[in-house]
Phi, psi and omega in degrees: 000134188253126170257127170290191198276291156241167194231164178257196173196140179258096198258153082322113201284091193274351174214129168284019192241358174272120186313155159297151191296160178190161178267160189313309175226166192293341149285353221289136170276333212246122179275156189242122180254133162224203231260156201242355155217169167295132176225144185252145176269127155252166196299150169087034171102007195298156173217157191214136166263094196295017195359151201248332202094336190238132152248157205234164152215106193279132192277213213255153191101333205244176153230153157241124157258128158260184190219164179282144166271133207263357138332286190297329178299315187284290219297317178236029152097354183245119190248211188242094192325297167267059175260136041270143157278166199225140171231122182277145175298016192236320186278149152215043162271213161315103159318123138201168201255111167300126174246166189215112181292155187208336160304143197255003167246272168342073166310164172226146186255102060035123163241130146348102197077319155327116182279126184242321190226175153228156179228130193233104184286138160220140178335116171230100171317145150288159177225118185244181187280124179254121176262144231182136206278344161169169195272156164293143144117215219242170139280128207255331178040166190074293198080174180047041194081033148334285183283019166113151168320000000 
């Protein structure tokens, strides 16, 4: 599979008063989604759904994922509850993001415009099944820091 240098996407502006999403720097992997009304997280596990202002249509072939921005995580504790979130080449409706407070003191404020996730589109195969009585190569067994700190 060859990725190209770029791909085009078809976005909707669902509020004219919100920038389109974009990235900080021009290398950047990740475009900055931000929040398209206020939500307060509150401490201690509050969670929220953020609608972004945008709908995109990522073509066939593609995924959108989000992501945490890793400010809001170190500095006040908010992440992405299912993260990465996943936007499939089918949906179009509204982006939004499920967030997660995670300080145990703190509420956290989401403002209007405030950047909450990012999203980094990628090449995603079809994939078919090959069933098999079993697989090559060692078992590694366990998972989950199986080899060790």
């Amino acid at each position: 599979m060859t990725i190209p240098a770029s791909i085009e996407i078809e976005i909707v502006r669902l509020d004219a008063e919100l920038a389109l999403p974009r990235r900080a720097r021009d290398d950047d992997a990740g475009i900055d989604l931000v929040a398209r009304e206020r939500v307060v997280l509150t401490a201690g596990g509050g969670r929220g759904v953020v609608p972004t202002g945008v709908a995109i249509a990522i073509p066939p072939g593609y995924g959108g994922f989000l992501l945490p921005r890793s400010g809001l995580a170190l500095r006040h504790g908010v992440t992405l509850v299912n993260a990465p979130g996943l936007v499939d080449a089918g949906y179009r409706d509204e982006i939004k993001v499920a967030l997660f407070n995670t300080d145990p003191v703190a509420d956290y404020v989401i403002e209007r415009g405030d950047r909450i996730a990012q999203l980094v589109v990628l090449p995603v195969p079809k994939i078919s099944w090959n069933e098999v009585a079993a697989l090559d190569g060692d078992n590694r067994g366990g998972g989950f820091g199986h080899t060790g700190r």
